[in-house]
N, CA and C of each residue as an Amber inpcrd file, in Angstrom:
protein
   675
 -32.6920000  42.2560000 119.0650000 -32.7960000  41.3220000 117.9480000
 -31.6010000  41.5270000 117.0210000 -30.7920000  40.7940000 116.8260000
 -29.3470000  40.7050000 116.1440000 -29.6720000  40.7220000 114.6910000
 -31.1660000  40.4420000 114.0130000 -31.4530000  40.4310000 112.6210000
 -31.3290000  38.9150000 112.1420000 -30.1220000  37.7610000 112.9390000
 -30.1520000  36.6640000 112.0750000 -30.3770000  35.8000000 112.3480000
 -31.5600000  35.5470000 113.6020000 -32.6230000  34.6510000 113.3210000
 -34.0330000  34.7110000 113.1190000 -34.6670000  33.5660000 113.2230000
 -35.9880000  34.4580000 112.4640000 -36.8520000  35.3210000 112.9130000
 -37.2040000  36.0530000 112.0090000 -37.7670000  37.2440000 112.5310000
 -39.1110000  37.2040000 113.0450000 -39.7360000  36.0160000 112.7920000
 -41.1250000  36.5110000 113.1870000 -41.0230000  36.0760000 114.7740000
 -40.1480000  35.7040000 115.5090000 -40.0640000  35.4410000 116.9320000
 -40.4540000  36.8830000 117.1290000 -40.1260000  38.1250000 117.3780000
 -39.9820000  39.6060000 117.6820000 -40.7610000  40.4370000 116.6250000
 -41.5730000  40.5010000 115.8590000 -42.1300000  41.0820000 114.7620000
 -42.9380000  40.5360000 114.3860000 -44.2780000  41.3820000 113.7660000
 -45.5770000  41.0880000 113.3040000 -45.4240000  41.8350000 112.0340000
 -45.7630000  41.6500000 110.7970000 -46.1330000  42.0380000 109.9960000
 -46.8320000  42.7910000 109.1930000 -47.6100000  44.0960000 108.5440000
 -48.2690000  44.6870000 108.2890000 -48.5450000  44.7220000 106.5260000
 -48.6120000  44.0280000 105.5030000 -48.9510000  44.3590000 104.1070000
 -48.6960000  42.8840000 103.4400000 -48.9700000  42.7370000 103.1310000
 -49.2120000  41.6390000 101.9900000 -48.1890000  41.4090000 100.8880000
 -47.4590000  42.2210000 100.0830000 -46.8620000  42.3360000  99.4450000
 -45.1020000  42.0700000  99.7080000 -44.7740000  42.7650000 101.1360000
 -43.6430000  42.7530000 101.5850000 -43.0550000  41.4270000 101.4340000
 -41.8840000  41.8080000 102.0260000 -40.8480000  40.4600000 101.6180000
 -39.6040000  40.8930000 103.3570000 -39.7920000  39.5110000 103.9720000
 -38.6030000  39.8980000 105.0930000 -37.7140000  38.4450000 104.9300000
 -36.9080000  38.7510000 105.2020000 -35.9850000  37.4140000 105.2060000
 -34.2440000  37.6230000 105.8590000 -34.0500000  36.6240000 106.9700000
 -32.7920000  36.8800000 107.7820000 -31.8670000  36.0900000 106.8480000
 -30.5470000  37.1330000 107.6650000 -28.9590000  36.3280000 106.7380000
 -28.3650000  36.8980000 107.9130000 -27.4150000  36.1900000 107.7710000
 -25.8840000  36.4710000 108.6580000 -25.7600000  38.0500000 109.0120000
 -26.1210000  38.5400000 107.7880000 -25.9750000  40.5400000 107.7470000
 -26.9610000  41.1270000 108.5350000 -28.2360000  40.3690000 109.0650000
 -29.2580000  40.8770000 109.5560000 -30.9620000  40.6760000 108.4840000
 -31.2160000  41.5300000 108.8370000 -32.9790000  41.4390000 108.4420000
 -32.4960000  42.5650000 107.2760000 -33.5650000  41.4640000 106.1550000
 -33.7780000  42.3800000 105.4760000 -35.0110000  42.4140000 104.7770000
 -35.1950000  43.7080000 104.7970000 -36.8450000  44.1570000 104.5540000
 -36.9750000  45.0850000 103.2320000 -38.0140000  44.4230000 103.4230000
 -38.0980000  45.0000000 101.4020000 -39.8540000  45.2480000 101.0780000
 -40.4130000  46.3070000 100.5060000 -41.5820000  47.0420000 100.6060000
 -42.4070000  46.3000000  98.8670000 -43.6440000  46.0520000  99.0810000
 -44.1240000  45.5780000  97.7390000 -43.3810000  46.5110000  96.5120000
 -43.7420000  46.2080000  95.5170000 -42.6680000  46.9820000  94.0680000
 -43.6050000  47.5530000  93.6330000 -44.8000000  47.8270000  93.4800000
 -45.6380000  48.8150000  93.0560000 -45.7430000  50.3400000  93.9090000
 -45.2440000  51.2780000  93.1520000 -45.2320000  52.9090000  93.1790000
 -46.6510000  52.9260000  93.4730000 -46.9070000  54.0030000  94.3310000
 -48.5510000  54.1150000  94.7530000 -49.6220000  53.2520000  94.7850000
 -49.1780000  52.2840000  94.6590000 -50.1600000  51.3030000  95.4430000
 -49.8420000  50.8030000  97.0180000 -51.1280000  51.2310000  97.6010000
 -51.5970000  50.9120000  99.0220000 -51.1080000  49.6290000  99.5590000
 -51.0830000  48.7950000  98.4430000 -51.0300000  47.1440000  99.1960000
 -49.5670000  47.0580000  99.3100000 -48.4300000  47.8930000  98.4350000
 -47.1000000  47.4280000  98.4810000 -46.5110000  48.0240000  99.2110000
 -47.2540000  49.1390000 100.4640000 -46.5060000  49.6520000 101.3630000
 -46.5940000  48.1660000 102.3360000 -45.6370000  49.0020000 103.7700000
 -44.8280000  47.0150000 104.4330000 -44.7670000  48.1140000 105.9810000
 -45.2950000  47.7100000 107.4540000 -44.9800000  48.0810000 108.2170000
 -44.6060000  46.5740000 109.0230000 -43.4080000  46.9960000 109.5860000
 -42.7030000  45.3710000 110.7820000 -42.8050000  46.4730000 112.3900000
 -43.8130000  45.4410000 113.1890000 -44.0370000  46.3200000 114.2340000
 -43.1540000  44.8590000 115.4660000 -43.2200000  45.6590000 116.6260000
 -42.2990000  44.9270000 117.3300000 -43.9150000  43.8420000 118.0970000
 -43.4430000  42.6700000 118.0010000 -44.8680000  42.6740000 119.4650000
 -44.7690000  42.6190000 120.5770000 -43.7420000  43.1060000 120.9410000
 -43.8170000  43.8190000 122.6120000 -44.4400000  45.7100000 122.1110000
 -44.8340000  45.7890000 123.7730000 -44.9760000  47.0960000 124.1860000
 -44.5550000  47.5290000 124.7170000 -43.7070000  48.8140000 124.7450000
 -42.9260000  49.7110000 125.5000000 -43.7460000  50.3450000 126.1460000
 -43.4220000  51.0420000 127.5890000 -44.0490000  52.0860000 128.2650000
 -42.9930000  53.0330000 128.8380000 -43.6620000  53.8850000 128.9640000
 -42.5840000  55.4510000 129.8060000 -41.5580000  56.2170000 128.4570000
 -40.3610000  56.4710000 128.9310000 -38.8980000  56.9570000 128.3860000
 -38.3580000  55.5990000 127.7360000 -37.7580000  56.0060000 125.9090000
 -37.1690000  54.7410000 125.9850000 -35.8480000  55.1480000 124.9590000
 -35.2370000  54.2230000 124.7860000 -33.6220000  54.1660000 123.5690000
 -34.4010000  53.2770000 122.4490000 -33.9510000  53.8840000 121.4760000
 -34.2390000  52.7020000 120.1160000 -33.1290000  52.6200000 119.6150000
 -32.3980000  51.5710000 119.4830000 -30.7780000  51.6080000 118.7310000
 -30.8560000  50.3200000 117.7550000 -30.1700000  50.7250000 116.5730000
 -30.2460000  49.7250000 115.4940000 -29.1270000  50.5720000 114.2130000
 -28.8110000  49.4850000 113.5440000 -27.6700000  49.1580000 112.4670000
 -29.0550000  49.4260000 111.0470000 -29.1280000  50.1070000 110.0840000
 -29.7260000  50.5440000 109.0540000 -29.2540000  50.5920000 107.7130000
 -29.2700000  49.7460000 107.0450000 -28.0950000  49.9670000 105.6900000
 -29.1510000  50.0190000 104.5060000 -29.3760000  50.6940000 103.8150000
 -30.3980000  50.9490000 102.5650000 -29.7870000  50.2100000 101.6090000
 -30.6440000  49.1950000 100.8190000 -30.4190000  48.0400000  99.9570000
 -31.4420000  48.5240000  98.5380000 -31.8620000  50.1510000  98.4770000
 -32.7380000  50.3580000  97.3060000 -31.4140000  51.3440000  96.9610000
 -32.0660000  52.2360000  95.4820000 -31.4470000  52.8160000  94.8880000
 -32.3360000  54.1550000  94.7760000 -33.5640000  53.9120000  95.7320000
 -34.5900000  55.1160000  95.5360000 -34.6260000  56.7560000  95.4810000
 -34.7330000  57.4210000  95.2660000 -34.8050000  58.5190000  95.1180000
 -36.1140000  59.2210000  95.1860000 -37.3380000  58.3390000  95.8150000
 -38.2050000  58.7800000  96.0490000 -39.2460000  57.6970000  97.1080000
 -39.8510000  58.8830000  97.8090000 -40.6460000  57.9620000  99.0720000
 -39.4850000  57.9540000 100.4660000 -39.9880000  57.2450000 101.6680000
 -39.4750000  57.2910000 102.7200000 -39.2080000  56.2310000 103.4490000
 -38.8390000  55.9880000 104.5400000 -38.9640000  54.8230000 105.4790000
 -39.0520000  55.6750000 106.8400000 -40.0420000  55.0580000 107.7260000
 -40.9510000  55.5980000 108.9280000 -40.0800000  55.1520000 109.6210000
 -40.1710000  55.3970000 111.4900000 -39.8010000  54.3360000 112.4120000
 -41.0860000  55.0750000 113.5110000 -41.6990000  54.7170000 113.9910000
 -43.1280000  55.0360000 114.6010000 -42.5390000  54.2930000 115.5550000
 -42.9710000  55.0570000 116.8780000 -42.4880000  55.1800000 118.4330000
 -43.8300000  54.8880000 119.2870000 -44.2860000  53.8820000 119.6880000
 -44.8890000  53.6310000 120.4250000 -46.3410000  54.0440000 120.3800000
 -47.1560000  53.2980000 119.3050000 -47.8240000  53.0010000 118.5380000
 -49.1840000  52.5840000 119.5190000 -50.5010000  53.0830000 119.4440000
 -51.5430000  52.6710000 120.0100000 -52.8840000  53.0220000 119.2640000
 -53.9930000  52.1470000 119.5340000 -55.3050000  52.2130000 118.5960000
 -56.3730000  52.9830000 119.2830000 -56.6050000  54.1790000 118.4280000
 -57.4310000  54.9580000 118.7260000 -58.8220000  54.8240000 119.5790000
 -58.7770000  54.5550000 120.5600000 -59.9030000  54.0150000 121.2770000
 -61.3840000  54.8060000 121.4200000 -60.7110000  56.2250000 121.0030000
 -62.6670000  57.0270000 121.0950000 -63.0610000  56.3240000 119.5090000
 -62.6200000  55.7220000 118.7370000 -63.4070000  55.2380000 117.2790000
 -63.7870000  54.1120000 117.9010000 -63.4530000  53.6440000 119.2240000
 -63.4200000  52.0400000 119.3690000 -62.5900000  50.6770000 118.8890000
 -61.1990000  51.2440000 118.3890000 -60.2840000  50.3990000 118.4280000
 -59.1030000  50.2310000 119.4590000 -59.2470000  48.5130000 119.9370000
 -58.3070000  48.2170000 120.9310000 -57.0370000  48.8790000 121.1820000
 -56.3190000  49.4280000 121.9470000 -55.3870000  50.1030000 122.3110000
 -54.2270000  49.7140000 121.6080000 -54.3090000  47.6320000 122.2740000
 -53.0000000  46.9760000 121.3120000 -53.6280000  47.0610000 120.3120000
 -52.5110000  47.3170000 119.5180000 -52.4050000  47.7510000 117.8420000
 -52.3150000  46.3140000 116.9860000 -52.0780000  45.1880000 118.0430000
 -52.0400000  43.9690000 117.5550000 -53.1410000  42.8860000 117.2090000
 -54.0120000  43.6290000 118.3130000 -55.8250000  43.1360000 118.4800000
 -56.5170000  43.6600000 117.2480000 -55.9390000  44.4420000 115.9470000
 -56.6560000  44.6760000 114.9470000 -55.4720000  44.5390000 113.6130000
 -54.3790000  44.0790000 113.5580000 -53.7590000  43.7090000 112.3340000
 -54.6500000  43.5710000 111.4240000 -55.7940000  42.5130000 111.8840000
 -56.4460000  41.9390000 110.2490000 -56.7060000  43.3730000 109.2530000
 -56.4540000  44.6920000 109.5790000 -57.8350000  45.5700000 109.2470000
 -55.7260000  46.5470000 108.4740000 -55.6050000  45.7170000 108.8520000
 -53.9060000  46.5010000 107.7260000 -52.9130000  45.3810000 106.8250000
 -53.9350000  44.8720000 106.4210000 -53.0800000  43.9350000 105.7360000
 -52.8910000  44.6920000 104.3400000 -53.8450000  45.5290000 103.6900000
 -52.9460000  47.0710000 102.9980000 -52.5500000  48.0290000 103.5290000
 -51.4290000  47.8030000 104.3230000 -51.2490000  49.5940000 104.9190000
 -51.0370000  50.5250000 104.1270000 -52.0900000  50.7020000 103.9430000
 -52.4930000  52.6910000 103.5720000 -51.6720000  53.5210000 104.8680000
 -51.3470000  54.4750000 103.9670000 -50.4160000  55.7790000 105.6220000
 -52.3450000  55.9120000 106.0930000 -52.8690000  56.3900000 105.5970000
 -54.0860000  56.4550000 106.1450000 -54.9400000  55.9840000 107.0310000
 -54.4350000  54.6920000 107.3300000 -54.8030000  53.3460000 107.9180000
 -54.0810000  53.7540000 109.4270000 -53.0060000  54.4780000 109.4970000
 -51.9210000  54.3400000 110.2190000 -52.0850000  55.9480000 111.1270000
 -52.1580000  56.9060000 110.3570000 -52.3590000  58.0410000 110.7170000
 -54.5400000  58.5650000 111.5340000 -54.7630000  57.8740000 110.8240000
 -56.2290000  58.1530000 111.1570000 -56.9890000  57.3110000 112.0850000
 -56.0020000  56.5930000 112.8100000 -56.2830000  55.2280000 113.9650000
 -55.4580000  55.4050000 114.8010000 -54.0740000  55.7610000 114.9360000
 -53.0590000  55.0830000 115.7440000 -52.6610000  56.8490000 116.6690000
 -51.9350000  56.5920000 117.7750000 -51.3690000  57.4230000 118.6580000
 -50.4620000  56.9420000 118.3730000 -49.2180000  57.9200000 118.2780000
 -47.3840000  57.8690000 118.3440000 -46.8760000  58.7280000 117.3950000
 -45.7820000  58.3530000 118.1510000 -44.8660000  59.4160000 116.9210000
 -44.6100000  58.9470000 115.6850000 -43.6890000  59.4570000 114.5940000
 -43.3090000  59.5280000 113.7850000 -42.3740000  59.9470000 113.2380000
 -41.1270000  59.0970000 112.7010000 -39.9840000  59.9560000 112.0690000
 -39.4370000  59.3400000 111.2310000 -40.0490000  60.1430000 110.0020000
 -39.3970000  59.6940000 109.2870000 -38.2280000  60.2220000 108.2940000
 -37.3220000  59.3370000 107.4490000 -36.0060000  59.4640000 107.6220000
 -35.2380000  58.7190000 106.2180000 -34.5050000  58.4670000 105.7790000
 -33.8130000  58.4180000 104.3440000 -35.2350000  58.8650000 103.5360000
 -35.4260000  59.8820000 103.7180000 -36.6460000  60.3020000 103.0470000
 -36.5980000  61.2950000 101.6750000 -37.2400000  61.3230000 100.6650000
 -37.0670000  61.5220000  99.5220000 -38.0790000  62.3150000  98.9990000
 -39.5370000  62.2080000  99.4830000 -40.6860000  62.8750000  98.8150000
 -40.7550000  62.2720000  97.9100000 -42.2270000  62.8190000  97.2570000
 -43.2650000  61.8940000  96.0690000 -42.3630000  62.2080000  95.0050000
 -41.9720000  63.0920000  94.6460000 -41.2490000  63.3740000  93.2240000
 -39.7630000  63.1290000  93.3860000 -39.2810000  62.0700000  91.9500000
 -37.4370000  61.6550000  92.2800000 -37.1920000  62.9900000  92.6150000
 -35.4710000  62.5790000  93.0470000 -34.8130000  63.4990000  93.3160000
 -33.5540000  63.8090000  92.5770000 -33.1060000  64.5430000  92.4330000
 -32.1900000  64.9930000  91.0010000 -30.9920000  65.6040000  91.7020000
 -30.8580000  65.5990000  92.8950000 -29.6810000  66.2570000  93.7370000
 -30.0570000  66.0350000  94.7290000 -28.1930000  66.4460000  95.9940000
 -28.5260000  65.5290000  97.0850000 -29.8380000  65.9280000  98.4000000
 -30.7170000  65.9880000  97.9280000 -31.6530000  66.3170000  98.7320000
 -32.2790000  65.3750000  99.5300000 -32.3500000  65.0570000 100.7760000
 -33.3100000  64.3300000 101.7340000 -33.7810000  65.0930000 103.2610000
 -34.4540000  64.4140000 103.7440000 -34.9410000  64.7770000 104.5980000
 -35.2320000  63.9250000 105.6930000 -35.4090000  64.8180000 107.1480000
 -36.0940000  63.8570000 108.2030000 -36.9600000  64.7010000 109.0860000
 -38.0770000  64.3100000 109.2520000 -39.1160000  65.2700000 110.1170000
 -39.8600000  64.0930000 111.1180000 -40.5200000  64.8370000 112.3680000
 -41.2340000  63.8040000 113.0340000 -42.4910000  64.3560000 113.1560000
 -43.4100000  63.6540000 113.3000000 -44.8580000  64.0530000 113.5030000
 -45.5710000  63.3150000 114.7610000 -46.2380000  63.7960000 115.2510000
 -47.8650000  63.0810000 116.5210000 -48.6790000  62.9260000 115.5840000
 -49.1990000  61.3700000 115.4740000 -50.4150000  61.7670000 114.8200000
 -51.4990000  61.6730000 115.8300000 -52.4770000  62.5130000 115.5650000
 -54.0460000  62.4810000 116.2760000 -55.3410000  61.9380000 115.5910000
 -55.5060000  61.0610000 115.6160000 -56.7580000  60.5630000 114.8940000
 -57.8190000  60.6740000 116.1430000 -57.8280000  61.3020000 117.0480000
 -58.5330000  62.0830000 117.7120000 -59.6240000  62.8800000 117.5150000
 -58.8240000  63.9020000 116.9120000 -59.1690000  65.2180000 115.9420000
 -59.6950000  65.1230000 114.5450000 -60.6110000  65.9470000 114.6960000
 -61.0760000  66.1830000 113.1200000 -60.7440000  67.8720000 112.2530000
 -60.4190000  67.5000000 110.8990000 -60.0980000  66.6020000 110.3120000
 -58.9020000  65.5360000 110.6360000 -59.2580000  64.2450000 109.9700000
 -58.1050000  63.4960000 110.1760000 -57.1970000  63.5700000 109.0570000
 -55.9070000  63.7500000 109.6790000 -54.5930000  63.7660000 108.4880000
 -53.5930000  63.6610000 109.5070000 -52.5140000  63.7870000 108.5090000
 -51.1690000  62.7690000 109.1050000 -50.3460000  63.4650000 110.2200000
 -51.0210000  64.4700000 110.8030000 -50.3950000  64.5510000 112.0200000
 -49.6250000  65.9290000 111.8460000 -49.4440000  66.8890000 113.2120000
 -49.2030000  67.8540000 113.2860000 -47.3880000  67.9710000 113.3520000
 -46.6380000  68.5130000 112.8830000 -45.1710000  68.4440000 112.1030000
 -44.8810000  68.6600000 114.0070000 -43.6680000  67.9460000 114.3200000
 -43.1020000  68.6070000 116.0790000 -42.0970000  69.3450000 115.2270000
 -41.7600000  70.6750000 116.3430000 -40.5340000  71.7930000 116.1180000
 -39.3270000  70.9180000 116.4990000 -38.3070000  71.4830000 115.8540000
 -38.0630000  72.4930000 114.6150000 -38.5150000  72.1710000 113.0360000
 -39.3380000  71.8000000 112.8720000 -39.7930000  70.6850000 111.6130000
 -38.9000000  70.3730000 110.7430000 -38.5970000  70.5070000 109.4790000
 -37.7360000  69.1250000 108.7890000 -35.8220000  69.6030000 108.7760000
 -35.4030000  68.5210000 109.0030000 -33.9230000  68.1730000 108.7030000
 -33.5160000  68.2190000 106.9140000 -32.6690000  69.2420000 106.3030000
 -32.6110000  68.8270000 105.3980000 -31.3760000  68.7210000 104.7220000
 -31.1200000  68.2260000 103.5020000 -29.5650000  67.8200000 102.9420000
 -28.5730000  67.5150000 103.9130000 -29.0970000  66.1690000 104.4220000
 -28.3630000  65.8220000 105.6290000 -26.7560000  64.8590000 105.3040000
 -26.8550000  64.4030000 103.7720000 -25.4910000  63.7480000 103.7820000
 -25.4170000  62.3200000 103.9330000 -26.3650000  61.4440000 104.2910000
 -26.6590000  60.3950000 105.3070000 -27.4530000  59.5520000 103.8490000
 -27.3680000  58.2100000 104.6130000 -28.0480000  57.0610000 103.9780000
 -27.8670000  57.0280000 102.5160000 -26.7450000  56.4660000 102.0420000
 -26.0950000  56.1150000 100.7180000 -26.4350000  54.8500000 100.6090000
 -26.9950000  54.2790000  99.3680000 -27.4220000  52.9460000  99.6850000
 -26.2600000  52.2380000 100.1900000 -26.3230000  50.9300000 100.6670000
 -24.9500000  50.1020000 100.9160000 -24.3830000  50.9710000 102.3360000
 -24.5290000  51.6070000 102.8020000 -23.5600000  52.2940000 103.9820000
 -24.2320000  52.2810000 105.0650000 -23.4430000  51.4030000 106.0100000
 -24.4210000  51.0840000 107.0350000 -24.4960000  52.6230000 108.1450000
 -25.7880000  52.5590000 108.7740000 -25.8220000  54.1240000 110.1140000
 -26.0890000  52.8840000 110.9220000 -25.6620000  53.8410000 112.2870000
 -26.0190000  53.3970000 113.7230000 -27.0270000  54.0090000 114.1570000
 -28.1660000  54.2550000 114.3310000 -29.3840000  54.9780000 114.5060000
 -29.4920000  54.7130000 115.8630000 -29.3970000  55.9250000 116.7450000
 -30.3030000  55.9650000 118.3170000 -31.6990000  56.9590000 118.4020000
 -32.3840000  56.6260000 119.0370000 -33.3290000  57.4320000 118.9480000
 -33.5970000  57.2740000 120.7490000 -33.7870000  58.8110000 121.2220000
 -34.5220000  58.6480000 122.1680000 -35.7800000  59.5210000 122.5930000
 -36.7430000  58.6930000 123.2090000 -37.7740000  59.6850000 123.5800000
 -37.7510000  59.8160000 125.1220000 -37.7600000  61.3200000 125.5250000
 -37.4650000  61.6320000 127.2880000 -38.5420000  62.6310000 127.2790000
 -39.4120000  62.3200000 127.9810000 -40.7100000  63.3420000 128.0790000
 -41.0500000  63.7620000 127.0850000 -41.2880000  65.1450000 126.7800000
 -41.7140000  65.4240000 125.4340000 -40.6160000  65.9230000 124.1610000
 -39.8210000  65.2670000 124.6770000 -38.7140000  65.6110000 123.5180000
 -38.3590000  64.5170000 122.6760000 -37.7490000  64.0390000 121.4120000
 -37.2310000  63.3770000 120.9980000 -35.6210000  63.4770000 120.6390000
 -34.9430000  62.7450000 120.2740000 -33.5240000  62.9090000 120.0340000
 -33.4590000  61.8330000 118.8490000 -32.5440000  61.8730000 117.7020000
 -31.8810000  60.7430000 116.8690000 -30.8320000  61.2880000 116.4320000
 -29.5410000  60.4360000 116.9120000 -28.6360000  60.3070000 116.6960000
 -28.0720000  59.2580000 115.7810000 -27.8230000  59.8920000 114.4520000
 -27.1970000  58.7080000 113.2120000 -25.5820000  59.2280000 112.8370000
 -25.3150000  57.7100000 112.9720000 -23.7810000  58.0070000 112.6740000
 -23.3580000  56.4960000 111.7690000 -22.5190000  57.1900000 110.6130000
 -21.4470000  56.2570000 109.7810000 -20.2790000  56.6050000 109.9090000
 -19.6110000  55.9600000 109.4070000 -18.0110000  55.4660000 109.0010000
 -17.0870000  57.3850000 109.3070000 -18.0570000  57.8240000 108.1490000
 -17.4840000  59.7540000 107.9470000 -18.4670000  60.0800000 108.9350000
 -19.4440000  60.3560000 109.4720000 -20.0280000  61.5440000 110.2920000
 -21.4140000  61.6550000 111.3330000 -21.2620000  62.4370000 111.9820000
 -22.2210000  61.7540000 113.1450000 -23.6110000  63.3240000 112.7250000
 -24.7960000  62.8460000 113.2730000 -26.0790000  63.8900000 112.3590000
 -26.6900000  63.8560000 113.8830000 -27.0380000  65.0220000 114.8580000
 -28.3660000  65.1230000 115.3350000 -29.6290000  65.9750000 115.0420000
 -30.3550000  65.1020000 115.0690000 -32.0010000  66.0630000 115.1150000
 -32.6860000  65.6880000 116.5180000 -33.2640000  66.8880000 116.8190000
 -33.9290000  66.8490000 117.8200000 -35.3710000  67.6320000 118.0830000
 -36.7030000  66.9420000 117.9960000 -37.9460000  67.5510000 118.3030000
 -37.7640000  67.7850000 119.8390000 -39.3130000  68.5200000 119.5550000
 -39.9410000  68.9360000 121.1700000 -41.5190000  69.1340000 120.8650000
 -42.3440000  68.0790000 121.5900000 -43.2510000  68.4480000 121.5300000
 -44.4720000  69.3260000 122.5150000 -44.3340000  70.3580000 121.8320000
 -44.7380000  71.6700000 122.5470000 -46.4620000  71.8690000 122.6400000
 -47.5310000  70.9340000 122.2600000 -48.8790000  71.5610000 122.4350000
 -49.4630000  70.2420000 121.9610000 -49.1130000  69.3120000 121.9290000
 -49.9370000  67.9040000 121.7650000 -49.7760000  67.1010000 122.9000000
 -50.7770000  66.2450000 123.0510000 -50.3670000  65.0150000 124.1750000
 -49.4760000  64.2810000 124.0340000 -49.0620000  63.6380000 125.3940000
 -48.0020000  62.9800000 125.0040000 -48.0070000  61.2280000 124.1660000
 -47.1880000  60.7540000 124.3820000 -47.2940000  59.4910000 123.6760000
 -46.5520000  58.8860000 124.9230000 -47.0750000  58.0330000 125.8150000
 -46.4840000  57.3060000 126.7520000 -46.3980000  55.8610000 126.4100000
 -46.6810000  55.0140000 125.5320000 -46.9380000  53.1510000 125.6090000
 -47.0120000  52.8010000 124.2880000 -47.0260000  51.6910000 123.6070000
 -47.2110000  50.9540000 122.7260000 -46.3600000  50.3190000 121.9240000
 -46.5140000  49.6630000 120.5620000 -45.5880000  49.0250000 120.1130000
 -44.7460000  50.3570000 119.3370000 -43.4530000  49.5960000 118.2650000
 -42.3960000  50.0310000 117.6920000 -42.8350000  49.5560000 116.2470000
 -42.1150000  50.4470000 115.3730000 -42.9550000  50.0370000 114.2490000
 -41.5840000  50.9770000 113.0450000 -41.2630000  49.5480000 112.3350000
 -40.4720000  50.6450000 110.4660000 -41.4960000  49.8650000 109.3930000
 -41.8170000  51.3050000 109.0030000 -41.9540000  50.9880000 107.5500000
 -41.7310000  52.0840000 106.7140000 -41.5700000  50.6870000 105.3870000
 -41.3080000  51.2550000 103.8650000 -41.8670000  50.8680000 103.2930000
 -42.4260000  52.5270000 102.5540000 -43.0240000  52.9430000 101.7530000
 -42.6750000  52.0600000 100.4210000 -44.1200000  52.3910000  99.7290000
 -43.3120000  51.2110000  98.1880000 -42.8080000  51.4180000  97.5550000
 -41.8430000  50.1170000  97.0770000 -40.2540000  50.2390000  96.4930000
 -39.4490000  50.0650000  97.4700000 -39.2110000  50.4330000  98.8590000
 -38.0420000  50.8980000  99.7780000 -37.7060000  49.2350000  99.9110000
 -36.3360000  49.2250000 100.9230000 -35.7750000  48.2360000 100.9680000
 -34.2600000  48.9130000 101.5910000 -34.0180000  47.7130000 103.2230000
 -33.5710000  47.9530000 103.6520000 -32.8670000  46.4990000 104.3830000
 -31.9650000  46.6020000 104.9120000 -31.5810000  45.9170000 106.1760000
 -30.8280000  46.2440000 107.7550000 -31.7540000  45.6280000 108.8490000
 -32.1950000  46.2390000 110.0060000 -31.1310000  44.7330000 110.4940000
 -29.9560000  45.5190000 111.4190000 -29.5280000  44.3540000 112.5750000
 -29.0930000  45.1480000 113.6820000 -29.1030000  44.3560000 115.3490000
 -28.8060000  45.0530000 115.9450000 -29.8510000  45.8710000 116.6370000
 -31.1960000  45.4990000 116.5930000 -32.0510000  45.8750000 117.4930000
 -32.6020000  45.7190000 118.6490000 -32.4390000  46.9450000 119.2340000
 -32.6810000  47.1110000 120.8570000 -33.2940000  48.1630000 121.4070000
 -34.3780000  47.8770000 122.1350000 -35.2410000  49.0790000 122.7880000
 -34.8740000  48.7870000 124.4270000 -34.5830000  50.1550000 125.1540000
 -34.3000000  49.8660000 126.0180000 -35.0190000  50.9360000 126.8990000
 -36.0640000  50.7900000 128.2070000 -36.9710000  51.6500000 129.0480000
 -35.4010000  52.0670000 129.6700000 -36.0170000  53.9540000 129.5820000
 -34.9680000  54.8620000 130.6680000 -35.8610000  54.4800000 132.0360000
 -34.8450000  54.5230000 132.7750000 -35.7760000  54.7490000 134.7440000
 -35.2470000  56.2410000 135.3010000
């Protein structure tokens, strides 16, 4: 998806509040404006489904000024079926039209990584982060998922608003890889997931948290053989 036509051909929607709209530059996505409120978080899921090994590659340029909160990219996304929700994650949208992380973590199978990330409290120096998680809504208690090794990336240098990254991400068995690179410098992180199941199928999924705001061109998922 090149970002500049319309988006809802390739993308489903998740929150009420959000705002998406294409230009020449690509997609740009923008999270409700209310701080801790549930309804102004925004997830854009793909509506295809991936299965097996795959590449996620995309153009990322941050259009906020935030200093607090995150933006997700969730890897192959499926509905918790011992609660009794459909596998496709698409057969129950109606039930996230506030995405709560809660909504997301306590239902869904996949990964998680998230990334120009900031935490609940501003930030006052160059501090960010990127960590990935499994979530299990499996398991009780339910919460947001067990951290994969080496857990978080930090003061990475990366995502200045306005500066576009090239983001790859790949998942190969139980490992993950993301590779981000701008103009000055190239960043890898790399999980392994060592004692959870795996995540084999489902949709693709960014979201931002409220406030965030971004623009996405240049998207492509591609199955390894």
């Amino acid at each position: 998806d090149a970002g500049t036509g319309d988006w809802r051909e390739n993308w489903a929607l998740d929150g009420l509040k959000a705002e998406v709209t294409n230009s020449d530059q690509g997609m740009n996505f923008r999270a409700g404006p209310v701080p801790r409120e549930n309804a102004s978080h925004a997830v854009l899921w793909t509506k295809e489904n991936f299965s097996g090994d795959l590449k996620i590659e995309y153009e990322y340029t941050r259009t906020d000024e935030a200093t607090q909160y995150v933006n997700i990219l969730y890897i192959q996304a499926t509905g918790n079926t011992q609660d009794g929700l459909p596998k496709d994650i698409a057969e129950w949208a109606d039930q996230r039209t506030v995405p709560a992380m809660s909504v997301y973590w306590g239902n869904m199978h996949t990964y998680h990584i998230s990334y120009a990330a900031y935490g609940g409290q501003p930030v006052t120096d160059d501090y960010d982060y990127i960590r990935a998680r499994r979530y299990r809504p499996d398991i009780s208690p339910k919460k947001n998922g067990p951290i994969l090794e080496p857990d978080t990336y930090e003061r990475t240098g990366l995502f200045a608003p306005g500066v576009p990254h090239r983001i790859t991400v790949i998942k190969q068995g139980n490992e993950l890889f993301m590779m981000i690179r701008n103009s000055e410098k190239e960043y890898l992180a790399h999980w392994v997931n060592t004692d959870q199941p795996p995540v084999t199928e489902g949709a693709i999924g960014l979201r931002h948290m409220w406030t965030r705001s971004a623009r996405y061109r240049d998207f492509r998922v591609s199955t390894l053989r």
